[in-house]
Each structure stands twice: as C-alpha cells, then as structure tokens.
C-alpha positions in Angstrom: 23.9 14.2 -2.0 22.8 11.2 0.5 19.5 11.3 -0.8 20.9 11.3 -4.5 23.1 8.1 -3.8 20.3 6.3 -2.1 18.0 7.2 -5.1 20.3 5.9 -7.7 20.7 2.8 -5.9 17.1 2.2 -5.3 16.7 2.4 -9.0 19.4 0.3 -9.7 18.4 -2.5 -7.6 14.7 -1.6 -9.6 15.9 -2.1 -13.0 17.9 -5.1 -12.2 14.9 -7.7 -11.3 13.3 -5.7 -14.6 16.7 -7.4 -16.0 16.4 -10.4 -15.0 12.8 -10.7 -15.4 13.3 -9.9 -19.1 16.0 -11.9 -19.4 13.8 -14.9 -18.5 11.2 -14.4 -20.7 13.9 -14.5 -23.7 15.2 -17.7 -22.3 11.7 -19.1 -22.3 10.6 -18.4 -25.7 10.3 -21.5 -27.1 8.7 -23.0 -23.5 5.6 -24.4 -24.5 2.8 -22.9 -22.6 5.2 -20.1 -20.7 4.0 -17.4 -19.6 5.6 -13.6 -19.8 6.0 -11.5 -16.5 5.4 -7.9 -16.1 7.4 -6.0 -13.5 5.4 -3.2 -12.0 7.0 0.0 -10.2 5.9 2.1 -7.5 7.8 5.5 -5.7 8.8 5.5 -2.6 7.9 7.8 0.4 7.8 11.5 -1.1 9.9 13.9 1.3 8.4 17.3 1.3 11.1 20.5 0.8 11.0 23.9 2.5 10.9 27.2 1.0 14.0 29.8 1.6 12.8 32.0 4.4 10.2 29.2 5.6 10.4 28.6 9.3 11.6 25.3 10.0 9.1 24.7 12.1 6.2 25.7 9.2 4.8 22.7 8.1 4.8 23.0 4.2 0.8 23.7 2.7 -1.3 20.8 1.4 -0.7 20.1 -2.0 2.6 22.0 -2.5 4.3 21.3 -5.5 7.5 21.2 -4.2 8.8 18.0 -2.9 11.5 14.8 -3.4 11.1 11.5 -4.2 13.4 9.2 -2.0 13.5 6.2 -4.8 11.7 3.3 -6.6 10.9 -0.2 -5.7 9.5 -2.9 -7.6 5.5 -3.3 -6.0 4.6 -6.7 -7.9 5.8 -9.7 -10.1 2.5 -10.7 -12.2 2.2 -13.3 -15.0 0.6 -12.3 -18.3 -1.7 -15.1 -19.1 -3.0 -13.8 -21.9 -3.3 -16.7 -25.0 0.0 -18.3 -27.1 0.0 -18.9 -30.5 -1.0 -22.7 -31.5 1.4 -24.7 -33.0 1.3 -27.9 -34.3 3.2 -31.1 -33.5 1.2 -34.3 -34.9 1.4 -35.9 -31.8 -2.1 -36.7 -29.6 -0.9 -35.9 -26.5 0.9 -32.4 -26.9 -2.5 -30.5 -26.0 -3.0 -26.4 -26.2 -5.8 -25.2 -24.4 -7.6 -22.6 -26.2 -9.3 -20.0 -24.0 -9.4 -20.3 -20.3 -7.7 -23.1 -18.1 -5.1 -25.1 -16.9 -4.2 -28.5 -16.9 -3.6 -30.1 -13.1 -0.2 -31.8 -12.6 0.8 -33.8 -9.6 4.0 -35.2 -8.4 4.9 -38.4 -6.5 3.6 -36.9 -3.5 0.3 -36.1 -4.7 0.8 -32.2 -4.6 -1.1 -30.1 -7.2 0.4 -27.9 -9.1 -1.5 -25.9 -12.4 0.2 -25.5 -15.9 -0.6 -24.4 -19.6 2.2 -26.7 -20.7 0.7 -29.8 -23.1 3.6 -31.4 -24.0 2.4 -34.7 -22.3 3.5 -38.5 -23.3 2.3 -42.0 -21.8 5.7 -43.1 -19.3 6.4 -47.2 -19.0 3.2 -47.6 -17.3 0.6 -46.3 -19.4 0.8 -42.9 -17.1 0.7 -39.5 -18.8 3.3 -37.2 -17.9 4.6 -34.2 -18.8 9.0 -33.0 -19.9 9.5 -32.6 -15.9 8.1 -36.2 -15.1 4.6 -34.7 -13.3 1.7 -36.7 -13.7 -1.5 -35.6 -15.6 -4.4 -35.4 -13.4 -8.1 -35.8 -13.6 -10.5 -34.6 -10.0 -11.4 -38.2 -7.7 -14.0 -36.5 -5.6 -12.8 -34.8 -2.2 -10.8 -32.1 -3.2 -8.2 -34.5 -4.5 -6.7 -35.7 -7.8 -5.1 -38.7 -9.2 -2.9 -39.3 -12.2 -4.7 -40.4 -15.9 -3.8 -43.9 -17.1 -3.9 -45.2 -20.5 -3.1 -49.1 -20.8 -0.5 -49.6 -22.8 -1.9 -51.3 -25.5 -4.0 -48.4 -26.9 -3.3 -47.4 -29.7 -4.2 -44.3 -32.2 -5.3 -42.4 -29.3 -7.6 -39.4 -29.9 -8.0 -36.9 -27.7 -11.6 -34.9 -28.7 -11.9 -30.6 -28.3 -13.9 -31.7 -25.1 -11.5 -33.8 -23.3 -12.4 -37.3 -24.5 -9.5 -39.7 -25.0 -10.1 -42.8 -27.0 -7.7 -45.2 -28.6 -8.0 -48.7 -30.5 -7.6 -51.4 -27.8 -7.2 -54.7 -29.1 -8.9 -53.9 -32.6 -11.6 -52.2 -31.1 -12.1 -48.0 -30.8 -12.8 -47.5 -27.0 -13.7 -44.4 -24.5 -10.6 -44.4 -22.1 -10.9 -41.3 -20.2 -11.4 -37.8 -19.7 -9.1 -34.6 -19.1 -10.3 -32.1 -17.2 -9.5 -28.2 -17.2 -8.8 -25.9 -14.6 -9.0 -22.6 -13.4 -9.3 -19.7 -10.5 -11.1 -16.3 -10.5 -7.4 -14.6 -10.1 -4.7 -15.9 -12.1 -2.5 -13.0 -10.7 -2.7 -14.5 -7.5 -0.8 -18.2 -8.7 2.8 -19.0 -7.1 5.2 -19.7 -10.1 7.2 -22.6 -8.6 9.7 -22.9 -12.1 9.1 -25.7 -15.0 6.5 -23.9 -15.7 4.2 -24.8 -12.7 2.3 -22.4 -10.5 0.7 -23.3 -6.8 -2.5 -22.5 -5.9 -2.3 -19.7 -2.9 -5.5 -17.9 -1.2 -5.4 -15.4 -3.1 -6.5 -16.8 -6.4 -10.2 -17.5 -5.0 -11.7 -20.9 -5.3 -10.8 -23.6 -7.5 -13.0 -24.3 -10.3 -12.8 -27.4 -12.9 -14.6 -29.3 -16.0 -14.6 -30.8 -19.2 -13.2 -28.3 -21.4 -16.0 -25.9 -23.3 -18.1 -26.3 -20.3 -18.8 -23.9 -17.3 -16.4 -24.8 -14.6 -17.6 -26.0 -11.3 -15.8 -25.2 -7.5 -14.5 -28.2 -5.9 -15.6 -26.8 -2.2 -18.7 -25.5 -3.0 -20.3 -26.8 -6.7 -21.3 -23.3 -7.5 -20.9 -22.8 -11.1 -18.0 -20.5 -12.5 -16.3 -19.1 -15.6 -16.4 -20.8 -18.8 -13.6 -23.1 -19.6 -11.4 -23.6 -22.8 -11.2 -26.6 -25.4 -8.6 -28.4 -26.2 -6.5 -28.9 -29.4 -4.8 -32.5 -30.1 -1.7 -32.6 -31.6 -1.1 -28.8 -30.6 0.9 -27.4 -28.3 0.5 -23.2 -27.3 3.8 -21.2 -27.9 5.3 -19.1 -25.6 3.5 -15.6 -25.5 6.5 -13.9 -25.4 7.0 -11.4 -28.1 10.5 -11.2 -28.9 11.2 -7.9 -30.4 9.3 -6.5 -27.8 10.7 -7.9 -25.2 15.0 -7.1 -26.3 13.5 -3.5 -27.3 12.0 -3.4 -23.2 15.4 -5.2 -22.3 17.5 -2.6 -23.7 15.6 0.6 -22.4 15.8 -1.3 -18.6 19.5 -1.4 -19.3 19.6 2.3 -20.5 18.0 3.0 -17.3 20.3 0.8 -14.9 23.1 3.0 -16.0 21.5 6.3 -15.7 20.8 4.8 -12.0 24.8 4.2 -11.7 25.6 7.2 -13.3 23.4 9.4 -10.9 25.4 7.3 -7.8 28.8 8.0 -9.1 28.0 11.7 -10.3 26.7 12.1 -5.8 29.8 10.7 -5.1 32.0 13.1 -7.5 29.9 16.2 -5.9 30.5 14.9 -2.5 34.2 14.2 -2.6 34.6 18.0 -4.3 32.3 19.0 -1.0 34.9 17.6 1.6 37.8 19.7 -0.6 36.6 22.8 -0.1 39.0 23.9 2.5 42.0 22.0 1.5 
C-alpha cells in the first residue's frame, strides 16, 4: 500500500509539469516564432517480486516476468523546432525564417541569446529591436556580436530572401546592411530563458552562422556546416502549436492526474480498513 501511495504521487507530480507544459503552449499560440515542448517520461527503478514458497533469500531468475514498477518521472523538457506557418504582416521588418536558423539577439549587456521571433522594428536610434527591447545582431569578428543600425532617414526599407537590407536614403536606393542566420548541430540542447529566447549551452555543439540560403560557417573553427534558411519580409512564422491537438493532449494528461490521485486516495482507503482489523 506504501508502494501504491508513492506510485500515485510520482505520477501525479508526472502529469502535472505535462499540465503546465501544455498549458504554455496554449498560452503561446499566437507567439510569433514560439516553439511547442514535448514532455518525455521514463519509469522508475523496477522492484523485482518473490514467488509464494520462494526462499527469501532466492534471488528471483533473470528475466522473470514478475516484477513492480516504483513510479514515473519526467526524463526531459525538449522544444519542437520543427517549422510555423508563415503569415503575413506588410511590414519589412517582421521576418520568418524559412528552413533552418535563428536570428541572434543581444541585450544591453552584450549577451547572446538565439530566437525564431521576427517581429523586429527600428527604436529612436535607428537600432532594430525586437517586442522585448533586444537588439538585432549581426557577427563583428571574435566570437562577438553587435546590434544592426539603420539611420533613421531610410526609408522603404527592403529586406532581400538573402539578408540584404536596403532602403531610400535621401532620394537615393542604398545597401545598408546584412542579417545574418544562426544555428547549432543540436537544437535540443538550447536553454529556453522565456520571451521566447534560448541560450547557447555545450551541449548544442558549435555555433554556426551566414547569410541566409548559404552554408553556415563555425565562429571557432570556419569549418563549414548545415545549410541555412532564407528569409521572408513582411512575414512573420506562427506559433507551431497545433491547437486541437494540444487541448485533446491537455485533457488526456488531466484524465491521467486524477487516476494518479485516485490510486493515492484508493491506498489510503485500503490502509486505514488494514489498521481496523482488530477493532
């Protein structure tokens, strides 16, 4: 009956960051760029049972059939980055990056952070940012990045499938800069940070970047990598989020929370009637 309770509340506490993951994606749906999760699920330890008449000291035969599990646990958080829909906006800088990549974001500080969110504008001084006020960067040689300018006189800017920006500057249609893409060998292995930002960790492999439609390049080492994406101006990728899915998934991880309570209050019931035996 012990084992019972602590099996119903491992899969409790299971099905509750299923919840809330799903929960999250639902909120997101209309985040441009967001990503869904997928909760994965792994058994615990397997505790093995003896047979009536076994010795206690008879260790049970490989590959007996007979045996208990002692629970659940959640074994990993991972992003699905597979591609959003493309809708369109009218405005040059909302981007969508179609195929592989991510745009690189920095703060005030200078730290880098990787997105699939477009929705970028120009701030007061000609910088472009994104909703959350990070600044869009282009690679400045050592590993490092700094934020793309635009003065703020251009006008009619254009942002090309492979990165090129140009505007009309003073009556005249000029080249003004270039966005870069970027991308990793392991997208599983990104941090999500929230506003839809993830952090590089060592687990994603090397860093690799470009214009988009080319093959990206590794900052530490300039050996070639995968190929990157294009870009779409005036687009900005929907959430991949699949909405009916996602409430159908959201009920049956409910359905299964309660079973999970219900097999902890059904252990109790048994064990109370246990103690009343002899009364």
């Amino acid at each position: 009956m012990l084992g019972a309770l602590w099996r119903g509340a491992s899969g409790m506490r299971a099905q509750q960051v299923q919840v809330d993951s799903l929960a999250n994606d639902i909120a997101n749906v209309n985040t441009p760029g967001y990503k869904q999760a997928r909760v994965g699920f792994a058994d615990l330890v397997y505790r093995p049972v003896m047979e009536a008449g076994m010795p206690v000291e008879q260790p049970r035969a490989p590959g007996s059939p007979v045996s208990l599990g002692t629970g659940v646990k959640v074994a990993s958080i991972v992003e699905d980055f597979s591609q959003g829909a493309l809708v369109p906006t009218g405005e040059p800088l909302n981007l969508a990056i179609q195929g592989e990549g991510f745009f690189a974001v920095v703060n005030g500080a200078g730290e880098r952070f990787l997105t699939r969110d477009g929705n970028f504008h120009r701030d007061a001084n000609g910088n472009v940012v994104n909703a959350g006020g990070y600044y869009l960067a282009i690679p400045a040689g050592n590993n490092q990045d700094v934020p793309l300018n635009l003065p703020p006189e251009a006008e009619n800017i254009n942002v090309a499938a492979d990165g090129t920006i140009t505007a009309t500057v003073n009556g005249q249609v000029q080249p003004l800069g270039q966005i870069y893409l970027y991308t990793v060998p392991n997208p599983a292995g990104l941090e999500a940070v929230g506003d839809n930002l993830y952090r590089l960790t060592p687990a994603c492999g090397q860093l690799f970047y470009g214009t988009p439609g080319t093959t990206g390049i590794s900052q530490n080492t300039g050996t070639p990598g995968p190929v990157l994406g294009t870009l779409r101006s005036g687009y900005l990728e929907a959430a991949n989020v699949d909405l009916a899915a996602t409430m159908t998934r959201m009920v049956v991880a409910q359905r299964a929370y309660e079973l999970n309570s219900r097999t902890i209050r059904v252990a109790d019931e048994m064990w109370g009637l246990a103690n009343n035996l002899r009364r």
